[in-house]
mmCIF file of the N, C-alpha and C atoms, coordinates in Angstrom:
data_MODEL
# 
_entry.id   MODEL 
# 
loop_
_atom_site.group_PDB 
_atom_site.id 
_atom_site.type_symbol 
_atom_site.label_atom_id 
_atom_site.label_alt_id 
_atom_site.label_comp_id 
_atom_site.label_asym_id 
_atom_site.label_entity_id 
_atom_site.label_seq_id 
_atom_site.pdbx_PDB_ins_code 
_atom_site.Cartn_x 
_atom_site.Cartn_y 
_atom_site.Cartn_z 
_atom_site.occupancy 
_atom_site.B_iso_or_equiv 
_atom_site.pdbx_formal_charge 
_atom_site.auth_seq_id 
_atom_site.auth_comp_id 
_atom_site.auth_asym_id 
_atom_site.auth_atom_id 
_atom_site.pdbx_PDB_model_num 
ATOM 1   N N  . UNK A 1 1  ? -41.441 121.545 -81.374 1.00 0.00 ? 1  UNK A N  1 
ATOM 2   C CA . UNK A 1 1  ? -40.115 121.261 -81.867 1.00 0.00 ? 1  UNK A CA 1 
ATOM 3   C C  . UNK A 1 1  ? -39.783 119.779 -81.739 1.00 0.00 ? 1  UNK A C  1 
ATOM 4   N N  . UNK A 1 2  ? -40.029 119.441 -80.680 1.00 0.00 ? 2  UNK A N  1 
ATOM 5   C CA . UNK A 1 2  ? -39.380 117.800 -80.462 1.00 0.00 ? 2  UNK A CA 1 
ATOM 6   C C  . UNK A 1 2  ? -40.061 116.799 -81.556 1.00 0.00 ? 2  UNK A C  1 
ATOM 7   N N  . UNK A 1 3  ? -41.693 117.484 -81.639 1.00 0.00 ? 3  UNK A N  1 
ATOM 8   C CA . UNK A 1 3  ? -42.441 116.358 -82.768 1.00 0.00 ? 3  UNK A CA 1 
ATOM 9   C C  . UNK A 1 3  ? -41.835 116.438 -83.976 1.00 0.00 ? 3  UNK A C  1 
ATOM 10  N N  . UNK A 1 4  ? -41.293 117.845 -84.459 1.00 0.00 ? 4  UNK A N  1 
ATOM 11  C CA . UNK A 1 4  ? -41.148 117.697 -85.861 1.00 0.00 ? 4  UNK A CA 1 
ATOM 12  C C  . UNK A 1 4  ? -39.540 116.867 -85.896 1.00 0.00 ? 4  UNK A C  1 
ATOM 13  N N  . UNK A 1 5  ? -38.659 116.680 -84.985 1.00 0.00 ? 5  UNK A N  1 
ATOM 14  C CA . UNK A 1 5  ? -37.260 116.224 -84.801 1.00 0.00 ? 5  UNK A CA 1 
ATOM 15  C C  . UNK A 1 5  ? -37.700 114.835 -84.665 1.00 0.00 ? 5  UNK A C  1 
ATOM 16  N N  . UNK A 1 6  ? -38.555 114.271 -83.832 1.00 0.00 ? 6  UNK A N  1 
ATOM 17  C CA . UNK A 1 6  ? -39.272 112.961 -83.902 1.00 0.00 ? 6  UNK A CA 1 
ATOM 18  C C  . UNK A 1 6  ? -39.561 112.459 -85.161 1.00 0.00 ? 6  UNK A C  1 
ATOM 19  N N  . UNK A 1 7  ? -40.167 113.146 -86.146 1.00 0.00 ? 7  UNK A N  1 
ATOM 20  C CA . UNK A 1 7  ? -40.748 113.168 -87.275 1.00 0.00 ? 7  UNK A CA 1 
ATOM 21  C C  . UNK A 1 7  ? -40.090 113.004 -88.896 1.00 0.00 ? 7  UNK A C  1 
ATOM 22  N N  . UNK A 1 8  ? -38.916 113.827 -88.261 1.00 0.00 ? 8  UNK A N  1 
ATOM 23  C CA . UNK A 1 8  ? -38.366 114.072 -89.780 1.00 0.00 ? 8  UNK A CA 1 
ATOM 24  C C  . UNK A 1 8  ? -36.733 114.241 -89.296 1.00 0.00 ? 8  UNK A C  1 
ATOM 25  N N  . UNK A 1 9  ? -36.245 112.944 -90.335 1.00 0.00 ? 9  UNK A N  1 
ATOM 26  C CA . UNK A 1 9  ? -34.868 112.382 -90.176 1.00 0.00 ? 9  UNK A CA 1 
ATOM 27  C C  . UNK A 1 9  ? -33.886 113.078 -90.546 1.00 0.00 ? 9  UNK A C  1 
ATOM 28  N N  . UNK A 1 10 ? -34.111 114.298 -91.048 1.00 0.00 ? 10 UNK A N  1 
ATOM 29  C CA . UNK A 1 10 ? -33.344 115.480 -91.283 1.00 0.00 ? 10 UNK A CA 1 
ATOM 30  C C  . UNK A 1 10 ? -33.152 116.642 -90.718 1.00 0.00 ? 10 UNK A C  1 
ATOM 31  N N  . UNK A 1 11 ? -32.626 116.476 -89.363 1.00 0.00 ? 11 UNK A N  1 
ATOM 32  C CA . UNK A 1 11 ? -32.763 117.954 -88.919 1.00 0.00 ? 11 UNK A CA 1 
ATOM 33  C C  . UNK A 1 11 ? -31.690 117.142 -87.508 1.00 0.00 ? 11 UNK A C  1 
ATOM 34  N N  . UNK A 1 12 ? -30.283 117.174 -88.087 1.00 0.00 ? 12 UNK A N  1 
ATOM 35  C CA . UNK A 1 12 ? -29.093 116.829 -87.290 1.00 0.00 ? 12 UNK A CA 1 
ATOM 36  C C  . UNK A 1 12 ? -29.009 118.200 -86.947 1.00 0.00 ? 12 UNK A C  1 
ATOM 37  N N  . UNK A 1 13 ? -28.707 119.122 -87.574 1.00 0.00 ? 13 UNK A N  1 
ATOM 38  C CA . UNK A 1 13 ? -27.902 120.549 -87.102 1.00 0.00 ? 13 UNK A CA 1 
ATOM 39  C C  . UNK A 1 13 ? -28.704 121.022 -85.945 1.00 0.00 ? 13 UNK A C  1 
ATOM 40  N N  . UNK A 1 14 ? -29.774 120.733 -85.724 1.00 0.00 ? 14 UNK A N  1 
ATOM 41  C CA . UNK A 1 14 ? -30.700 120.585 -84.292 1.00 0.00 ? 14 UNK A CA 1 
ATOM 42  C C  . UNK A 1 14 ? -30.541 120.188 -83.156 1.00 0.00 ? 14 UNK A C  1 
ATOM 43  N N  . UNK A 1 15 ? -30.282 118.590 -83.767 1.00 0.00 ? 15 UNK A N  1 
ATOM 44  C CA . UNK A 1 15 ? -30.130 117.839 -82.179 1.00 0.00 ? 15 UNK A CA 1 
ATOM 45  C C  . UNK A 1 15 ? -28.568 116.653 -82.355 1.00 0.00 ? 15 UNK A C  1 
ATOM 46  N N  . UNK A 1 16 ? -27.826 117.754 -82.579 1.00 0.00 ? 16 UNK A N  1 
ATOM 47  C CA . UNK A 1 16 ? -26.275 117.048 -82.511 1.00 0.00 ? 16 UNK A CA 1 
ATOM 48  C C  . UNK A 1 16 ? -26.148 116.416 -80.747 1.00 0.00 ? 16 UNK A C  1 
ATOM 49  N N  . UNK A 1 17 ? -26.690 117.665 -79.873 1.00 0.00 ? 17 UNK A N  1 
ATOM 50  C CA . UNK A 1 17 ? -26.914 117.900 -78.237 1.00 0.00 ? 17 UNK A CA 1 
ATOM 51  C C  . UNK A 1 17 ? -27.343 116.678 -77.744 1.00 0.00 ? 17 UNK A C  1 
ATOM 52  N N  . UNK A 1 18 ? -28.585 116.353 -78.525 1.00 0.00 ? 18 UNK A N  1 
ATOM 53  C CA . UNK A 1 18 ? -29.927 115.171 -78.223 1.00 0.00 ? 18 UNK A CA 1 
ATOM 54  C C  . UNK A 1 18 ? -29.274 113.947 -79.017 1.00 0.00 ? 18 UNK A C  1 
ATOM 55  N N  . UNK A 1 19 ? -28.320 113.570 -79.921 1.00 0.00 ? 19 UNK A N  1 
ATOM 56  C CA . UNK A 1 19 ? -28.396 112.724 -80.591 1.00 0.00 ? 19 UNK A CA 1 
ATOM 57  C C  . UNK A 1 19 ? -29.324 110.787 -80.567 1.00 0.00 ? 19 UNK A C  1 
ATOM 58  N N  . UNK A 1 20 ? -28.215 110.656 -79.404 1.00 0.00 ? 20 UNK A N  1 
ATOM 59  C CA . UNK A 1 20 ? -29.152 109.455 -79.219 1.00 0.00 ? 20 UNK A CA 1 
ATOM 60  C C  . UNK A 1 20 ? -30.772 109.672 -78.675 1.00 0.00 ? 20 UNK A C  1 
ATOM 61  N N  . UNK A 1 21 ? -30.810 110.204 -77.913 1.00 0.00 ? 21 UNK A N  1 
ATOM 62  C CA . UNK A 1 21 ? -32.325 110.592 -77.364 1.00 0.00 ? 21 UNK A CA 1 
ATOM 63  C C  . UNK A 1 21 ? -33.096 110.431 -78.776 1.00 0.00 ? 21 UNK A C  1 
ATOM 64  N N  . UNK A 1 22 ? -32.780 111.239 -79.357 1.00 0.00 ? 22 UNK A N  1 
ATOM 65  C CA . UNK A 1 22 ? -33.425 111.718 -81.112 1.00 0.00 ? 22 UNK A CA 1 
ATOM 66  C C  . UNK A 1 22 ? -33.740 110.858 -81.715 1.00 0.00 ? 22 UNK A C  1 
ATOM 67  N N  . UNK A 1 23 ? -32.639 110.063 -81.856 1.00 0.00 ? 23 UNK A N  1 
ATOM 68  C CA . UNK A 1 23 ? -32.728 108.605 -82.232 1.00 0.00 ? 23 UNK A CA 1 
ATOM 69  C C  . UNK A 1 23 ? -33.549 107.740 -81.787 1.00 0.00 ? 23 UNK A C  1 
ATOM 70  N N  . UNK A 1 24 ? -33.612 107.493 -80.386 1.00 0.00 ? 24 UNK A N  1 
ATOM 71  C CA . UNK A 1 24 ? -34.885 106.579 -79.774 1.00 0.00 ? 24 UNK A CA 1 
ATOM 72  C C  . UNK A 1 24 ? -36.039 106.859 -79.824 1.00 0.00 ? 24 UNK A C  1 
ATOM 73  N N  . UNK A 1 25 ? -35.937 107.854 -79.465 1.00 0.00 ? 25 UNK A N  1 
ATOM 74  C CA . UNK A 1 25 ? -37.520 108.660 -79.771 1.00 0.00 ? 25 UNK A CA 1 
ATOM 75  C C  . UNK A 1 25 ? -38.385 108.830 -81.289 1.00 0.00 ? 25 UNK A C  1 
ATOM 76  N N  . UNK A 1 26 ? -37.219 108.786 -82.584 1.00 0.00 ? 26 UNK A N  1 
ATOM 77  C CA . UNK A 1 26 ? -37.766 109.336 -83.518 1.00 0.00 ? 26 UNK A CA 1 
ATOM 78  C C  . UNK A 1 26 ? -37.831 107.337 -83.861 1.00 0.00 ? 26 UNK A C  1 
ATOM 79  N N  . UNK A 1 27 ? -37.528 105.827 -83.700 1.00 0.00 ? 27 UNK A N  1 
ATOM 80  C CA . UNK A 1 27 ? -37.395 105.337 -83.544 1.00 0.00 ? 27 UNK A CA 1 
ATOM 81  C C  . UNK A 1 27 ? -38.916 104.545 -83.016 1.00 0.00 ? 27 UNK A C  1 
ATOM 82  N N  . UNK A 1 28 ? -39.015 104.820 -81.850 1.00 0.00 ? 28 UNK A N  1 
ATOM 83  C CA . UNK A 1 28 ? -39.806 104.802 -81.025 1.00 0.00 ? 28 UNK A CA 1 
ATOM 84  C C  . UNK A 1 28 ? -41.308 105.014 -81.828 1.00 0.00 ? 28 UNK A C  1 
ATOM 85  N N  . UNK A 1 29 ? -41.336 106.443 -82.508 1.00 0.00 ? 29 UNK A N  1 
ATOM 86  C CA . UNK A 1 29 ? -42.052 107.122 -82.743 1.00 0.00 ? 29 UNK A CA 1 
ATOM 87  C C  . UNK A 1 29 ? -42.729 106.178 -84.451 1.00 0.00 ? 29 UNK A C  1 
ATOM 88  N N  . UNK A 1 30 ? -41.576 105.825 -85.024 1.00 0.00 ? 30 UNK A N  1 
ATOM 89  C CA . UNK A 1 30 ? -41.744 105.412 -86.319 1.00 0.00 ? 30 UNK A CA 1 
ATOM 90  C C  . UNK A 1 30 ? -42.273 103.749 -86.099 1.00 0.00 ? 30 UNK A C  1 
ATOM 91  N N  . UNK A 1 31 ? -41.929 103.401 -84.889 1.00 0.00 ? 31 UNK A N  1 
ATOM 92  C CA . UNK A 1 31 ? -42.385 102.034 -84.704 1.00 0.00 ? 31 UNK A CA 1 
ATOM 93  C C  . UNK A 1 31 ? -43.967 101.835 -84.222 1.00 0.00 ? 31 UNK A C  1 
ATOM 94  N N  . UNK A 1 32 ? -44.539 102.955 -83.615 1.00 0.00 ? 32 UNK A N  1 
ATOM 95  C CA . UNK A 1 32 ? -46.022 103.224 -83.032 1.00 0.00 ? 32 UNK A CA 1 
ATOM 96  C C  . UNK A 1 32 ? -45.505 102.692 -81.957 1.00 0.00 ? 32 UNK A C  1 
ATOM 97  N N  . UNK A 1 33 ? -44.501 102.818 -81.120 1.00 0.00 ? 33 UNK A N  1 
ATOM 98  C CA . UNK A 1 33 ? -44.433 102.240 -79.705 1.00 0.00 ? 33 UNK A CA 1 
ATOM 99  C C  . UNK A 1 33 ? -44.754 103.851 -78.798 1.00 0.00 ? 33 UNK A C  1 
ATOM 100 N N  . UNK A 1 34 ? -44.733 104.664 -79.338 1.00 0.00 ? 34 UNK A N  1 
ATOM 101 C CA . UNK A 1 34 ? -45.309 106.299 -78.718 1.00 0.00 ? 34 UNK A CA 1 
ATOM 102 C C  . UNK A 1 34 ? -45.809 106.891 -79.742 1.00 0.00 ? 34 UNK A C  1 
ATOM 103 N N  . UNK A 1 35 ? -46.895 107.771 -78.912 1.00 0.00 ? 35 UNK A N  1 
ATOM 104 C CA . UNK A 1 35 ? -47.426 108.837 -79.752 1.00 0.00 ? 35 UNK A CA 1 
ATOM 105 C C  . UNK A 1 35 ? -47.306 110.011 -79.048 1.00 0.00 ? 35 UNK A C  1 
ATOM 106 N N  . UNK A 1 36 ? -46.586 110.605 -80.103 1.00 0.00 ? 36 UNK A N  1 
ATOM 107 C CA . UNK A 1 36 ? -46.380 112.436 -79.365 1.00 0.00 ? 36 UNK A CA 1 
ATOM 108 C C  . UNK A 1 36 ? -47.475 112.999 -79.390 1.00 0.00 ? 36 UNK A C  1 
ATOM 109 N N  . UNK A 1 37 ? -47.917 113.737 -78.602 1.00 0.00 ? 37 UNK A N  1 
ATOM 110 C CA . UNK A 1 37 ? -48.858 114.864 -78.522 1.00 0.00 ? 37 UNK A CA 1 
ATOM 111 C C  . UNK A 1 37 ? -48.136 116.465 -78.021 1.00 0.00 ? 37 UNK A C  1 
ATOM 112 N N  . UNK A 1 38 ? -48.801 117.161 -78.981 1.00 0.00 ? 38 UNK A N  1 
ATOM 113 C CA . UNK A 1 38 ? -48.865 118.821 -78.449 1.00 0.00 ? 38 UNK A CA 1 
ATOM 114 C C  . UNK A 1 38 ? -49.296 119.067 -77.731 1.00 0.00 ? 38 UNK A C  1 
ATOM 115 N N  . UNK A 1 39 ? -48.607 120.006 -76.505 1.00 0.00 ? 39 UNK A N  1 
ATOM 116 C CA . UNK A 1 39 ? -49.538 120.739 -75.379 1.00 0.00 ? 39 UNK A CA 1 
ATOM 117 C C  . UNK A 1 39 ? -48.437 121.691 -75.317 1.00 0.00 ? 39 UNK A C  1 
ATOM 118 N N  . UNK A 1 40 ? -49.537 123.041 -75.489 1.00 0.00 ? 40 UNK A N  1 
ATOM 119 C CA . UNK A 1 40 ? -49.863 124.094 -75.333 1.00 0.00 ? 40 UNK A CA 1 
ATOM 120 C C  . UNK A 1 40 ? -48.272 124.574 -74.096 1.00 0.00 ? 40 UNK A C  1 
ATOM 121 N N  . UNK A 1 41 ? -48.136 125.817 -74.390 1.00 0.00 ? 41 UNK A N  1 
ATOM 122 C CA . UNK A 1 41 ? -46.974 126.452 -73.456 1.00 0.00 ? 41 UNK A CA 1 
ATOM 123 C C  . UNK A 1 41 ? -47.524 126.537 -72.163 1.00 0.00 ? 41 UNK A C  1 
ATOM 124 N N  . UNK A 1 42 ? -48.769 127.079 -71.934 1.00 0.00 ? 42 UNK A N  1 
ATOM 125 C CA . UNK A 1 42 ? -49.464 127.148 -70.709 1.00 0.00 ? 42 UNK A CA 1 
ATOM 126 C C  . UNK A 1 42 ? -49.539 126.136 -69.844 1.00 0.00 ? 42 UNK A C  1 
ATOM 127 N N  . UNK A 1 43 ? -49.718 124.635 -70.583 1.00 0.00 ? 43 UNK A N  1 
ATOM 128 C CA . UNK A 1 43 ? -50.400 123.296 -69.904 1.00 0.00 ? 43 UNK A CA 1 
ATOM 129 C C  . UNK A 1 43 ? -48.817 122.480 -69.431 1.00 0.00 ? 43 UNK A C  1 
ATOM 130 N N  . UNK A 1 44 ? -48.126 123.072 -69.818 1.00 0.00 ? 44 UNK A N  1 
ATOM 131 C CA . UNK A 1 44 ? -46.371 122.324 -69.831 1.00 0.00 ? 44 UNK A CA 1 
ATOM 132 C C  . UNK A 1 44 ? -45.618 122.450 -68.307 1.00 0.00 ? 44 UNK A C  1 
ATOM 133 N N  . UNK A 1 45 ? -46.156 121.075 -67.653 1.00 0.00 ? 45 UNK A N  1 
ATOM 134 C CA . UNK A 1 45 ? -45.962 120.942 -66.093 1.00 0.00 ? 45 UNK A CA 1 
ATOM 135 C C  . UNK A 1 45 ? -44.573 121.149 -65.997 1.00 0.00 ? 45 UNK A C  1 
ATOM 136 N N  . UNK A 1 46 ? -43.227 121.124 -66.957 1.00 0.00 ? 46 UNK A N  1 
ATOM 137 C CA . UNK A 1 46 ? -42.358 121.317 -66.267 1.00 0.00 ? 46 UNK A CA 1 
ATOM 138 C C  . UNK A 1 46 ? -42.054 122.754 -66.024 1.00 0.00 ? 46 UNK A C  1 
ATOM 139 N N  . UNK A 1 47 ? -42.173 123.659 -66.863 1.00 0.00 ? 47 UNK A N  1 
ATOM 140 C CA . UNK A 1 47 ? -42.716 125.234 -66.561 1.00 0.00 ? 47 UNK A CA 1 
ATOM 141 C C  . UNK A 1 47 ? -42.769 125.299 -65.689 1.00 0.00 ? 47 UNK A C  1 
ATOM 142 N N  . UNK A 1 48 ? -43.440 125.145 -64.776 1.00 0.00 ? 48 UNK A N  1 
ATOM 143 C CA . UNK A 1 48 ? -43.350 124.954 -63.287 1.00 0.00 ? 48 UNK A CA 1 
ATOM 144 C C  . UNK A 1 48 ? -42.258 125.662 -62.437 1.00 0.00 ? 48 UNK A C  1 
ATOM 145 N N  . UNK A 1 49 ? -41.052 124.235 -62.732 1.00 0.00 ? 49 UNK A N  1 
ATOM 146 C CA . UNK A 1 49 ? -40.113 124.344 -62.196 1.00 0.00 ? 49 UNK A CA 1 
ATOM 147 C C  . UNK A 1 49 ? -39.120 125.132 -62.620 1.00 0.00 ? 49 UNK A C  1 
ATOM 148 N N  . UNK A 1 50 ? -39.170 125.829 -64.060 1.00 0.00 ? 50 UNK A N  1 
ATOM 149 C CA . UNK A 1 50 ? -38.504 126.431 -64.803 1.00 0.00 ? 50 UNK A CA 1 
ATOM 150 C C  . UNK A 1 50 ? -38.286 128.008 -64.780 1.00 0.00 ? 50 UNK A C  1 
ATOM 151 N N  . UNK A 1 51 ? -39.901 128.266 -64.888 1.00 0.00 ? 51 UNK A N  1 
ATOM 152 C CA . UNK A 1 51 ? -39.881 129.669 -65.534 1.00 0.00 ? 51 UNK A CA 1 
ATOM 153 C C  . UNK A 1 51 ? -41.192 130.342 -64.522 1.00 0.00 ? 51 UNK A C  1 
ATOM 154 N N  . UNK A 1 52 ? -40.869 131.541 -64.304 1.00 0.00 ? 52 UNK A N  1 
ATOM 155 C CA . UNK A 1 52 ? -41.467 132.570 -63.696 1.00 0.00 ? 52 UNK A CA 1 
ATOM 156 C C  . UNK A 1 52 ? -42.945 132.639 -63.853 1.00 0.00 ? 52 UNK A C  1 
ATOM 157 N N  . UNK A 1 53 ? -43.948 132.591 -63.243 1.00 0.00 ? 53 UNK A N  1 
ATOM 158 C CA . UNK A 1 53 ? -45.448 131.868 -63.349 1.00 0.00 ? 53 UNK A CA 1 
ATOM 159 C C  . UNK A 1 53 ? -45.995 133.492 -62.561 1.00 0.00 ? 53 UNK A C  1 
ATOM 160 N N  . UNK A 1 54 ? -47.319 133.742 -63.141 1.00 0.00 ? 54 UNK A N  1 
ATOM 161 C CA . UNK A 1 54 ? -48.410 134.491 -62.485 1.00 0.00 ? 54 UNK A CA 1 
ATOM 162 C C  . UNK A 1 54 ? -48.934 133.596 -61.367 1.00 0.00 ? 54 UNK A C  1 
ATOM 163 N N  . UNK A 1 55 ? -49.546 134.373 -60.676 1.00 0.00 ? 55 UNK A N  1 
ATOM 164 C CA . UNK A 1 55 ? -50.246 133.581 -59.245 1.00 0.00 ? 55 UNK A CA 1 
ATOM 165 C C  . UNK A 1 55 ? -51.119 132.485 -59.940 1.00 0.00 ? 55 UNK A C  1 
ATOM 166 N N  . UNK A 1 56 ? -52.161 133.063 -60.615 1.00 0.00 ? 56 UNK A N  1 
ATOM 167 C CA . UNK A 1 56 ? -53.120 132.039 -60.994 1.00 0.00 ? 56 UNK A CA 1 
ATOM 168 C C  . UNK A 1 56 ? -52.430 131.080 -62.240 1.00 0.00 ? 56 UNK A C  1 
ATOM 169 N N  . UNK A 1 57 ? -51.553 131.498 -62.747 1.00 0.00 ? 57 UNK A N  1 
ATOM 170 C CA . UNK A 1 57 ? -50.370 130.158 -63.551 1.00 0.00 ? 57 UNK A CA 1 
ATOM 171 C C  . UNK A 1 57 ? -50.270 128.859 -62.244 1.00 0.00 ? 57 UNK A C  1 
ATOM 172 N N  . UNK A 1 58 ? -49.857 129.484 -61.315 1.00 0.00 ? 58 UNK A N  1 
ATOM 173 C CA . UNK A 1 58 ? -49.026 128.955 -59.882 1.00 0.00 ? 58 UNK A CA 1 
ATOM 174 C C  . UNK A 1 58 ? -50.129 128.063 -59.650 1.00 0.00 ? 58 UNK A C  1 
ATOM 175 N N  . UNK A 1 59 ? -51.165 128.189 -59.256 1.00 0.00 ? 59 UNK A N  1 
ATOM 176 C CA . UNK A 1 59 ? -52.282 127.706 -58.471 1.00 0.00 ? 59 UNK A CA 1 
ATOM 177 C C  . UNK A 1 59 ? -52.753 126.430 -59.552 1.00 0.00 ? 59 UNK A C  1 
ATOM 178 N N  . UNK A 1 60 ? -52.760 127.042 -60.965 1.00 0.00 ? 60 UNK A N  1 
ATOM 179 C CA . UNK A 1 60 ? -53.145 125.673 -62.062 1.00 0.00 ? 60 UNK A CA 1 
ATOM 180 C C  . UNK A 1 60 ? -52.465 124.833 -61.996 1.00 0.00 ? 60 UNK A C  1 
ATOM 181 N N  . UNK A 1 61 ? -51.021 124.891 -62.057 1.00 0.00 ? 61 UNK A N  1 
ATOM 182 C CA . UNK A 1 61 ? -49.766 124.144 -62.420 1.00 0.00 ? 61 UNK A CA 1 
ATOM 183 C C  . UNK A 1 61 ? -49.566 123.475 -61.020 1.00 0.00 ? 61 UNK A C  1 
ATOM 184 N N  . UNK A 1 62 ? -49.963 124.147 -59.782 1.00 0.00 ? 62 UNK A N  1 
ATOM 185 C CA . UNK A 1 62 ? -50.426 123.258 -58.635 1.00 0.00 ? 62 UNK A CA 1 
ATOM 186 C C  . UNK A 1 62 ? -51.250 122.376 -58.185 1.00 0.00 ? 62 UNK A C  1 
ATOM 187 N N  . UNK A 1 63 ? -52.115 122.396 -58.821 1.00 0.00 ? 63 UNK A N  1 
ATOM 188 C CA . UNK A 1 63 ? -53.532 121.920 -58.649 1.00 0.00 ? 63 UNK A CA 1 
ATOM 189 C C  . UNK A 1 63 ? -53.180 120.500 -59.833 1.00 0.00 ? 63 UNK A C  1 
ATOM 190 N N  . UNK A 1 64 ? -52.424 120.513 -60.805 1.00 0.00 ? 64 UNK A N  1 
ATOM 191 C CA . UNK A 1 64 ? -52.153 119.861 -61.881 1.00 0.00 ? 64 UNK A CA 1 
ATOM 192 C C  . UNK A 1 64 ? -51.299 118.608 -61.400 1.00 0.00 ? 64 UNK A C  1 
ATOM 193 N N  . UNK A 1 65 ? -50.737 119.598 -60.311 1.00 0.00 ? 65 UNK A N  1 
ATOM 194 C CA . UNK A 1 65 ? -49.464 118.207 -60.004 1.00 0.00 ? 65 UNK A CA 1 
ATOM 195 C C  . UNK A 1 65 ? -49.995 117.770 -58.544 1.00 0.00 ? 65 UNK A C  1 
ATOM 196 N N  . UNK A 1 66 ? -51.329 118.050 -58.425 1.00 0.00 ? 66 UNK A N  1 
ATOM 197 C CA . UNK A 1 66 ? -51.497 117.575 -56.983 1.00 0.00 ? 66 UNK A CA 1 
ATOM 198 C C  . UNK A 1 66 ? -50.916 117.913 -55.892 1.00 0.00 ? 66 UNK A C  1 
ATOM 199 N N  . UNK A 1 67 ? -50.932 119.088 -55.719 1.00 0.00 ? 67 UNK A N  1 
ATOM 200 C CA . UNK A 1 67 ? -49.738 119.473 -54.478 1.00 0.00 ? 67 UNK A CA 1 
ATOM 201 C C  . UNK A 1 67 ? -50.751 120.814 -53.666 1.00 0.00 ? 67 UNK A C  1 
ATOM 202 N N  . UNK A 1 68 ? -51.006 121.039 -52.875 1.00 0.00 ? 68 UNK A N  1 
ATOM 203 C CA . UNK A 1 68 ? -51.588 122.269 -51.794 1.00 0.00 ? 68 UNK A CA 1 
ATOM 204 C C  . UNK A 1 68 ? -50.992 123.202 -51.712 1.00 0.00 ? 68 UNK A C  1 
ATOM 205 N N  . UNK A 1 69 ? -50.934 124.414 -51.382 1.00 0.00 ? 69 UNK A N  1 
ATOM 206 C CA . UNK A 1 69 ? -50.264 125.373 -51.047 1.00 0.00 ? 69 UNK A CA 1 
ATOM 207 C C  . UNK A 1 69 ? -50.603 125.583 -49.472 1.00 0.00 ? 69 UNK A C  1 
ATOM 208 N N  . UNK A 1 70 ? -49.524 125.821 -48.713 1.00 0.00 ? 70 UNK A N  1 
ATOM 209 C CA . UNK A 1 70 ? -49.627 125.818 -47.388 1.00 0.00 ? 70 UNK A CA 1 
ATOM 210 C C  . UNK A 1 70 ? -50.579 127.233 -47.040 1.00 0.00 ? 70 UNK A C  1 
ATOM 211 N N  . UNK A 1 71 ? -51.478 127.000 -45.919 1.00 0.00 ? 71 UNK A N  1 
ATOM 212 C CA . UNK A 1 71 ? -52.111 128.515 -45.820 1.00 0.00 ? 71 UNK A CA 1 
ATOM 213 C C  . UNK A 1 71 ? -51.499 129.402 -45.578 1.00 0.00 ? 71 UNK A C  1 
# 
């Protein structure tokens, strides 16, 4: 979602919320000062902190951010 709002200067009824963000980014984006990349729902470190994870979700998304699990 964010790439195609990055991407294409038509899609206000979207990000009225995001406006300026939208703007810098899609900005940003049109200048080659960033390049967006896709990753996957699985690989999305803030998930993490968000949303309800399987053990072995837990352990990747740990291992990802460098962090141990206490024994």
């Amino acid at each position: 979602m964010s790439i195609s709002v990055a991407r294409d200067l038509v899609k206000h009824e979207l990000t009225k919320h995001i406006g300026v963000d939208a703007f810098y980014t899609r900005a940003s984006v049109q200048a080659q000062v960033i390049a967006l990349q896709y990753v996957p729902s699985d690989l999305q470190l803030a998930d993490f902190f968000t949303k309800a994870q399987t053990r072995a979700q837990h352990d990747f998304l740990l291992s990802k951010l460098s962090v141990v699990d206490p024994p």
